[in-house]
N, C-alpha and C positions, 0 to 999 in steps of 0.2 A: 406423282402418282400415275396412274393408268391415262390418265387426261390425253397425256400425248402418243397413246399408243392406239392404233387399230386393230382389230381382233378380228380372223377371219373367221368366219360361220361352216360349220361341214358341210359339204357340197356333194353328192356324188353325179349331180348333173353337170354336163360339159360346161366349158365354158367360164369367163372370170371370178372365182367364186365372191358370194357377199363379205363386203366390206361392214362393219358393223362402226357407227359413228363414235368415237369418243363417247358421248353425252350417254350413250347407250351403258356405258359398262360404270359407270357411276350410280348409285343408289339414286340420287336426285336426277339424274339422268331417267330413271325409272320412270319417276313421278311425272315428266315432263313428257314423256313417251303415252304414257296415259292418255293424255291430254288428244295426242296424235292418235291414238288408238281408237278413243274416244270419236274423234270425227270422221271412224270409218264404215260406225255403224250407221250405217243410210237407212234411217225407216222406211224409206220411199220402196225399199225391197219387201218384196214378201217375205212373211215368215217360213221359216223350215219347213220342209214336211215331216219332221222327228220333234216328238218333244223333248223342251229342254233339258238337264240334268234335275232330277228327285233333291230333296234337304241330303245334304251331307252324312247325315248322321242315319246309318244305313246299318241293319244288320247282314253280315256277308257269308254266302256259301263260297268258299276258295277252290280254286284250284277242282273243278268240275268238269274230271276228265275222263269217269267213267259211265256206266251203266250203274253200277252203285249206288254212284257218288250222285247221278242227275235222280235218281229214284229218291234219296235221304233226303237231296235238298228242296224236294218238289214237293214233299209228303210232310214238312216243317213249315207249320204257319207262322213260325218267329219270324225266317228267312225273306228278306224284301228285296233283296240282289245277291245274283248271281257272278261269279267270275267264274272261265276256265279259260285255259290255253289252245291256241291253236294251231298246226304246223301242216305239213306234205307225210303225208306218210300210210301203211297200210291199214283196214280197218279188219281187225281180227272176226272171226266166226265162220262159219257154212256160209252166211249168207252176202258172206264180203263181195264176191264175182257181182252178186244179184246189185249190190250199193252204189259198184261202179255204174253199172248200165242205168240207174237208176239216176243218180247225177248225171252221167250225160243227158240222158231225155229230160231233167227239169230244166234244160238250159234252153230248152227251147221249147218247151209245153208251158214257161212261165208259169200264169199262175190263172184258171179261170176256177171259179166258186173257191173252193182252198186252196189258198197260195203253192205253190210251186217251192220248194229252196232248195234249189241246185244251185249249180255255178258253182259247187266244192270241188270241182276239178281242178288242179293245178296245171303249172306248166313244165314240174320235174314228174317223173313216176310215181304215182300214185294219188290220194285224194286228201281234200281237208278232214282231219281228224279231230278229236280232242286229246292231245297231248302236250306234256313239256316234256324239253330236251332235257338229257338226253335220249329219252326215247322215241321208236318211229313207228310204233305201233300201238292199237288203242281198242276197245270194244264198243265205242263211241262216235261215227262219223260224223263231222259238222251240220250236215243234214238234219241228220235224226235229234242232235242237243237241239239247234235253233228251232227246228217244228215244235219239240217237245216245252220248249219255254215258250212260244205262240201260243199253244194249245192251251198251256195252262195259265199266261194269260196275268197271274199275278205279280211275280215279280221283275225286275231291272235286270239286262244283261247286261254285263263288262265283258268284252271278247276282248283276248288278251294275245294277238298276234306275233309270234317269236317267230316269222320269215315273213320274207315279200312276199313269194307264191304265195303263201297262205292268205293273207292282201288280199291279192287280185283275183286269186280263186272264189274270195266269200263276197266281196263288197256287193258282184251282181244280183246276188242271195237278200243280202238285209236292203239294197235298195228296192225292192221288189216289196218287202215285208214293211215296207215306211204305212203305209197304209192300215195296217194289222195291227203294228206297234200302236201307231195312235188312237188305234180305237180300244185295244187292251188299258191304254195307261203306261205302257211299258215304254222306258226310256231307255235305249241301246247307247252302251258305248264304244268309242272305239278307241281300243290304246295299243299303246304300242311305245317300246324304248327308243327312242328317235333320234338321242344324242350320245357322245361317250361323255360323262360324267366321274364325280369322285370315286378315284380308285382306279378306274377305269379312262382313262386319258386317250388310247390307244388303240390301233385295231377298227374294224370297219363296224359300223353298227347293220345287224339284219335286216333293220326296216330301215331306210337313212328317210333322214327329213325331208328331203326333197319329193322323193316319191311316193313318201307316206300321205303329203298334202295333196301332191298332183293326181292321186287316184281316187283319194274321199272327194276331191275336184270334180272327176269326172262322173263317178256313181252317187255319191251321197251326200251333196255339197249341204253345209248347215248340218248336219248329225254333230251329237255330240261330243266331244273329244277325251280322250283322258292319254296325256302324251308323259313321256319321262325321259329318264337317262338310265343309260349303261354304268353300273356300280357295282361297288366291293364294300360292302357296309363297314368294316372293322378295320379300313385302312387307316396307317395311323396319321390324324392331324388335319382326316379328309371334311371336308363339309357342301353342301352345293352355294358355290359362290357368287359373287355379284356378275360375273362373265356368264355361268350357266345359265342366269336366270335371263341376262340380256338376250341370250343365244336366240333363250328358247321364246323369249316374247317376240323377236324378230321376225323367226319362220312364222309365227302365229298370226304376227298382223299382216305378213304378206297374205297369207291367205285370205281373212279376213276382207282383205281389199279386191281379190279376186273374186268372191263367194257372186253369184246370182241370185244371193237370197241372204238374210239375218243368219250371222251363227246362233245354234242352239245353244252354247255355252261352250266352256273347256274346263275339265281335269287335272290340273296337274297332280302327279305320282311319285311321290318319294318317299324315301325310307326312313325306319325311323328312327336309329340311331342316328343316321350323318340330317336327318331333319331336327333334331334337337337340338345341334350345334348349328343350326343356318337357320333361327328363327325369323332374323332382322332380315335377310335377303328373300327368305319366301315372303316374308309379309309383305314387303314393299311388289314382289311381284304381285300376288294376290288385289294388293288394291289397285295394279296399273293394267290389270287386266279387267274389265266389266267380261260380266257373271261368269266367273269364275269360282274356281273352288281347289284344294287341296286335299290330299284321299294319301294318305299316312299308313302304309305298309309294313310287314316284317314279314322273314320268314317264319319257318316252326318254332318252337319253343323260343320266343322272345320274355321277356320281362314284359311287366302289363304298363302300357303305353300312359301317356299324362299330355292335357292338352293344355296344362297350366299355362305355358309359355305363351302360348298363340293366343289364350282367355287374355293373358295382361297384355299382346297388343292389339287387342282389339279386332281379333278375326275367327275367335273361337267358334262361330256360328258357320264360319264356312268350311270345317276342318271337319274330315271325315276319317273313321282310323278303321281297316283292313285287315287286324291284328290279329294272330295264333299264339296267345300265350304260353306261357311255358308252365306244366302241372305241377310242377314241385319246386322250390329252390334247387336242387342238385340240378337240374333238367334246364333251368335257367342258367347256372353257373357254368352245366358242360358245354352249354350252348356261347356263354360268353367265351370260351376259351377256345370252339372252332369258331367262332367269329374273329377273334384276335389271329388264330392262324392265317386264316387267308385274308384279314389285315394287311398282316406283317408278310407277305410270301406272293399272295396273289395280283399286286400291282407288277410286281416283277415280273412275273409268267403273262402278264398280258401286254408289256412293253416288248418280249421275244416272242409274244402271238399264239402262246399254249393257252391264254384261257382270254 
């Protein structure tokens, strides 16, 4: 089996990348890793200045990357958390010029009576926005969503970073709001795809692990986490396996051991076709990480998700679902059928680097 083989870890920091033990890429391995994991949490540390992760079981506004979209979900008292996306890119309107000058000066006006949340400046051209790729323009700058969820104070943010700048642009922003956050209630996450995962073997990931921890390291250390993989959901035969989940406990507990304080908790984020078929690997991760939790995704029109699997192993309680169901069977069905496309197409085009 795997026993006698070593697995390297993505690196994109210099130098010998990690070697991951044997013992690691075995399911029992897991368990025994726990154990390790377990003895890194030093109570002797303070706790976080971020409160921990909310119950699992969350209702979600997705993909909150407009002035629209932050107005519908802020004015719905179903809504307990928030997600949107966010990148480097331009902020649409008249008053875009006014947005830039304005994130420079919060970067250094911080924060005296109400918080400051600059620091949406990047290091390519232009500012944090709320967007997904492929777009690079927004009506929504990072600024104005994170004030606008301060403000109002009710519910959970997921900020959902698809670049590094955008990283290192925002984290001076929400380290500054640690204080806000906890006195609202509100439990900030921070995620980001950290690894190449099923389907996705290939290709550099935008946020890579290494720098994704060394930056919550140095702004936000203890904030909560919500980390994943780079994936192709309808590849065929894909699932997240006993190696992905080692991968990702590894970066985890290095950091862990690094922390100046208790972690708040972690996230992990997967999808939920290829989490259907990897119940036994996420469970065994799930229990070898303390407080932890799994938050079970889909794009648009999915088929309505089932947490049967994860209720019979005994971790239904920690399993939280992110899901856009699909409004009709036909809508379901067209959906399964571009999902099996870039299944069957799209591991190809990311082995040659097109997607």
């Amino acid at each position: 089996g795997s026993s006698a083989a070593a697995v390297r870890a993505s690196s994109s920091a210099p130098g010998a990348p990690h070697m991951l033990e044997p013992v690691e890429i075995e399911m029992a391995g897991l368990t025994q890793e726990n154990m390790r994991l377990s003895s890194l949490l030093d109570e002797s540390k303070p706790p976080p200045p971020f409160l921990p992760p909310p119950p699992a079981q969350q209702t979600w506004a997705h993909g909150v990357c407009s002035q629209v979209a932050l107005s519908k979900a802020l004015s719905d008292e179903s809504i307990t958390a928030i997600e949107a996306d966010i990148l480097i890119g331009t902020r649409r309107g008249a008053e875009a010029i006014d947005q830039v000058a304005d994130d420079r000066a919060s970067l250094s006006t911080g924060g005296a009576g109400s918080l400051q949340v600059g620091g949406s400046r990047g290091s390519q051209s232009g500012i944090a926005i709320m967007a997904h790729p492929p777009s690079r323009t927004s009506d929504l700058s990072f600024a104005e969503f994170f004030e606008a969820c301060l403000a109002d104070g009710k519910r959970h943010i997921k900020l959902d970073f698809k670049e590094l700048a955008a990283l290192e642009a925002c984290l001076p922003a929400v380290a500054l709001a640690a204080p806000r956050l906890r006195e609202n209630g509100q439990a900030v996450f921070l995620n980001a795809d950290i690894l190449n995962g099923p389907g996705k073997r290939h290709g550099i990931c935008a946020v890579p692990a290494d720098r994704f921890f060394d930056l919550v390291l140095e702004h936000c250390p203890g904030a909560p986490l919500s980390i994943g993989w780079r994936v192709i959901q309808g590849a065929p035969c894909a699932k997240y396996s006993q190696v992905d989940c080692a991968r990702i406990l590894t970066y985890y507990k290095k950091y862990v051991a690094a922390l100046p304080c208790q972690p708040a908790g972690v996230v992990y984020s997967v999808a939920l076709r290829l989490a259907a078929k990897s119940i036994r690997a996420l469970t065994v991760l799930l229990m070898a990480t303390p407080s932890s939790q799994l938050l079970v995704w889909t794009g648009t029109g999915e088929r309505p998700p089932t947490e049967r699997g994860f209720r019979a192993a005994g971790v239904g309680g920690s399993v939280g679902f992110d899901c856009r169901v699909a409004g009709s069977t036909w809508e379901g069905i067209i959906n399964d059928i571009l999902q099996g496309l870039e299944g069957t197409f799209g591991p190809l085009l990311n082995i040659i680097g097109i997607v």
